[in-house]
SERO-4910 file (N, C-alpha, C, O; in steps of 0.05 Angstrom, whole numbers):
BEGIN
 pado doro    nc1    nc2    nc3   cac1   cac2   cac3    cc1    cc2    cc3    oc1    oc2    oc3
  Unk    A   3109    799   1160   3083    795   1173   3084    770   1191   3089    747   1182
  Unk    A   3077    776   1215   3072    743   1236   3046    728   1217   3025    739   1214
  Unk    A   3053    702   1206   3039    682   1190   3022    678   1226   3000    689   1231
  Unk    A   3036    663   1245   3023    657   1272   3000    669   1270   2979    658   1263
  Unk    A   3003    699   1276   2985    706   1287   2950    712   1264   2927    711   1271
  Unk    A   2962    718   1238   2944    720   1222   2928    680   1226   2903    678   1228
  Unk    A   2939    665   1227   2918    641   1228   2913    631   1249   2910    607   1252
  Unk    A   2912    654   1274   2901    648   1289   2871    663   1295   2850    658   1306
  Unk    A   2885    687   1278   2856    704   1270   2834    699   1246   2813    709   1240
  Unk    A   2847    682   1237   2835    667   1218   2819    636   1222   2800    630   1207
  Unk    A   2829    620   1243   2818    609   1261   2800    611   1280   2783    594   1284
  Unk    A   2805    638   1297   2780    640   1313   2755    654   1296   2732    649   1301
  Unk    A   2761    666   1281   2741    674   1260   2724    647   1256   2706    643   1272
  Unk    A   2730    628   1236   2729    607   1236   2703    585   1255   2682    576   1248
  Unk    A   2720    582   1283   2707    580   1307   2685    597   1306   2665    582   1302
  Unk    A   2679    618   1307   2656    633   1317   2633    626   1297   2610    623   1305
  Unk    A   2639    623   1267   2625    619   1252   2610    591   1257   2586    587   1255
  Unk    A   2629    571   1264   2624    545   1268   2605    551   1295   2584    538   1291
  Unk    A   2604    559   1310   2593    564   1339   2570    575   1322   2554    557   1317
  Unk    A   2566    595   1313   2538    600   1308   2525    585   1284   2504    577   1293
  Unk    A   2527    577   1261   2515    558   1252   2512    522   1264   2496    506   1254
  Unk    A   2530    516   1286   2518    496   1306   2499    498   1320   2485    478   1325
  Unk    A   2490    530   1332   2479    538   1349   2449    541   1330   2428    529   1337
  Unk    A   2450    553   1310   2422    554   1297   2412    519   1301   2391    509   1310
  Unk    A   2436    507   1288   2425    471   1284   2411    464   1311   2388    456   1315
  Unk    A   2425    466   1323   2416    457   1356   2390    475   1371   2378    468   1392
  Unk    A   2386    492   1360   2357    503   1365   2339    500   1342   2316    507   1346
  Unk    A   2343    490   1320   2331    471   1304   2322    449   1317   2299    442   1321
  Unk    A   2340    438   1323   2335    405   1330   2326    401   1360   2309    383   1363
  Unk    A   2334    416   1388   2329    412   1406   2299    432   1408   2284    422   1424
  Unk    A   2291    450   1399   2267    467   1412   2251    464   1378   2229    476   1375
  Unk    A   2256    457   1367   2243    460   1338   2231    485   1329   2207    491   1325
  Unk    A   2254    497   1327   2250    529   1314   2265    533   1298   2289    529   1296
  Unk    A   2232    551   1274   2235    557   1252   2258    562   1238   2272    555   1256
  Unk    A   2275    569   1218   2293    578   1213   2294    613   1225   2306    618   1245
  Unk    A   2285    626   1215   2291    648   1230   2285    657   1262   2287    679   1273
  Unk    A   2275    629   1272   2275    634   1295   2297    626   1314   2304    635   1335
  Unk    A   2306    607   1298   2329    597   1304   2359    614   1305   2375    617   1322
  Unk    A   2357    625   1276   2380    650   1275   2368    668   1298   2376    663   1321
  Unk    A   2353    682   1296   2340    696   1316   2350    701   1346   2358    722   1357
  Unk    A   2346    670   1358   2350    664   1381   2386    658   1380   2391    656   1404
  Unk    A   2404    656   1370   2435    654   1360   2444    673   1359   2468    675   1365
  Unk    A   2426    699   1349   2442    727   1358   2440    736   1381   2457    752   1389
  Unk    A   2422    730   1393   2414    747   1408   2425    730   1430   2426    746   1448
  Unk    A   2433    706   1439   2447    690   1451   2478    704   1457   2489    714   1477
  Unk    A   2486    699   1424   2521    693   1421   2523    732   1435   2542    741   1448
  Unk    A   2503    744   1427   2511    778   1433   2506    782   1452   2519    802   1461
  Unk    A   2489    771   1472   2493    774   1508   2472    793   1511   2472    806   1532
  Unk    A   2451    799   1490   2430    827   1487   2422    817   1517   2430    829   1537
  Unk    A   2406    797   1516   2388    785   1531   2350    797   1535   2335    804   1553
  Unk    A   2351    792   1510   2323    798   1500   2306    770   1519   2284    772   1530
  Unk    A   2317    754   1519   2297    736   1525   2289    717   1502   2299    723   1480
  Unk    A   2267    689   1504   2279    671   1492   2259    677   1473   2240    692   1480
  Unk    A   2259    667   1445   2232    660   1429   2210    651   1433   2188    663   1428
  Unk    A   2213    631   1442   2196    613   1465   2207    606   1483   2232    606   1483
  Unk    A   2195    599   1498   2201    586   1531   2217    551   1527   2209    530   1517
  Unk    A   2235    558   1535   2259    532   1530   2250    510   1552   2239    513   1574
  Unk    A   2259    481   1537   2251    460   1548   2290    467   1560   2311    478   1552
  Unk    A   2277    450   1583   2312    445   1597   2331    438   1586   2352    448   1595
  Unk    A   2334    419   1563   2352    416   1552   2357    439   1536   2381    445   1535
  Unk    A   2340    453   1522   2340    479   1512   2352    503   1529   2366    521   1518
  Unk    A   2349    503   1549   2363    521   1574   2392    515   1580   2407    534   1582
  Unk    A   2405    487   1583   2425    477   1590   2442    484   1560   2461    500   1563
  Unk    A   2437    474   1532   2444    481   1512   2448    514   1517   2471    522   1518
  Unk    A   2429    530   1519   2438    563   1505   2463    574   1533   2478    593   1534
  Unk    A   2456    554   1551   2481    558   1574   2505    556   1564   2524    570   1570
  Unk    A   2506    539   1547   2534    533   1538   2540    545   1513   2564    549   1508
  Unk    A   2517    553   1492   2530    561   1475   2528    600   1495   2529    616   1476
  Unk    A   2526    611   1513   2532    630   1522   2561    631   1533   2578    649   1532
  Unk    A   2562    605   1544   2592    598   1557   2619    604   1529   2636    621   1532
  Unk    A   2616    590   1510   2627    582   1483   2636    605   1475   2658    615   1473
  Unk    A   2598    617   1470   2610    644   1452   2623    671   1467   2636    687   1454
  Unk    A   2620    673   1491   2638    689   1502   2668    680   1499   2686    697   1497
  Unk    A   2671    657   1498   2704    655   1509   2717    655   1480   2741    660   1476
  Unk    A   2694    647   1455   2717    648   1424   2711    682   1420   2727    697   1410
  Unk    A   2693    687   1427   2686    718   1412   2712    738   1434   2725    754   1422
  Unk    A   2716    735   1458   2737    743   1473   2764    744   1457   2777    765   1453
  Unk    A   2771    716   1448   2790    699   1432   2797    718   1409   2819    727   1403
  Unk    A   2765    721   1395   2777    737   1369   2782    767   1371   2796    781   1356
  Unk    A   2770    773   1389   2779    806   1389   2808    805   1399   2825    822   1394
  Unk    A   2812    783   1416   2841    796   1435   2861    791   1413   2880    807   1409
  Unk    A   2856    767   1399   2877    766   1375   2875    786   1353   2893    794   1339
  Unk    A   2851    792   1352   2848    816   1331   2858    843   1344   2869    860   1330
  Unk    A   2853    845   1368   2874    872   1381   2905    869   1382   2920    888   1381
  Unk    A   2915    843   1383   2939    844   1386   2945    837   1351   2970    836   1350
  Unk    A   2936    833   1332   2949    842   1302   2951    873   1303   2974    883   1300
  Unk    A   2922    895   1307   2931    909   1305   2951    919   1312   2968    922   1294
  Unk    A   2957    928   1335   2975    933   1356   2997    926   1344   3012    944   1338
  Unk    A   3007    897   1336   3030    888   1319   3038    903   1289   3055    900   1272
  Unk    A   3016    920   1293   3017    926   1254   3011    915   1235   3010    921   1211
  Unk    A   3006    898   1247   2997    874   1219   2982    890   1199   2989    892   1176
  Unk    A   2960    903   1210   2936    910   1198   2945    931   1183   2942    924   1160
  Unk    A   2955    954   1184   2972    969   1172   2989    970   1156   2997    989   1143
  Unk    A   2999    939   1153   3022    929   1137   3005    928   1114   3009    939   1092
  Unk    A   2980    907   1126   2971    894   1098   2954    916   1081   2956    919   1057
  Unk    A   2941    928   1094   2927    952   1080   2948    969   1062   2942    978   1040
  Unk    A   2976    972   1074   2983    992   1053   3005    966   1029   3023    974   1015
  Unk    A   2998    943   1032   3016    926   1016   2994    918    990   3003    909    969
  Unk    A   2958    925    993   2937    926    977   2937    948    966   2927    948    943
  Unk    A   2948    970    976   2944    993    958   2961    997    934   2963   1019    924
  Unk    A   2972    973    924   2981    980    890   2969    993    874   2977    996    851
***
């Protein structure tokens, strides 16, 4: 099995998680929203729906979800391409039938 490539998929995993629980904090702290408004506004951000905001963002609130749009596109990109290229390598296949004892 490529060790490489599994902790890299294990890393950007990682990253994304870190990206979205920063992202709740920072719409915590910069727009002061609720906890579930906060998750709320983090999905619907990091997933590109574009529902529109919870409330109406103060500029720094606008400049922030800019970046975490910028962010989460380029790690969420990150983890699929590494997660397409395990598959593709077999990895995924390996390990599934190396669990089936």
């Amino acid at each position: 099995m490529n060790t490489s490539l599994r902790i890299r998929l294990q890393y950007s995993l990682v990253i994304a998680l870190l990206l979205f629980f920063a992202s709740v904090i920072g719409y915590r702290a910069l727009e002061n929203f609720s906890w579930p408004e906060a998750i709320y506004m983090t999905i619907i951000t990091l997933s590109t729906v574009g529902f529109g905001e919870v409330r109406p963002l103060s500029p720094q609130g606008q400049i922030f979800t800019a970046m975490v749009i910028v962010m989460g596109v380029i790690i969420i990109a990150i983890f699929f391409g590494t997660l397409t290229e395990y598959v593709i390598a077999g990895e995924l296949t390996g390990t599934l039938k190396g669990r089936d004892v």
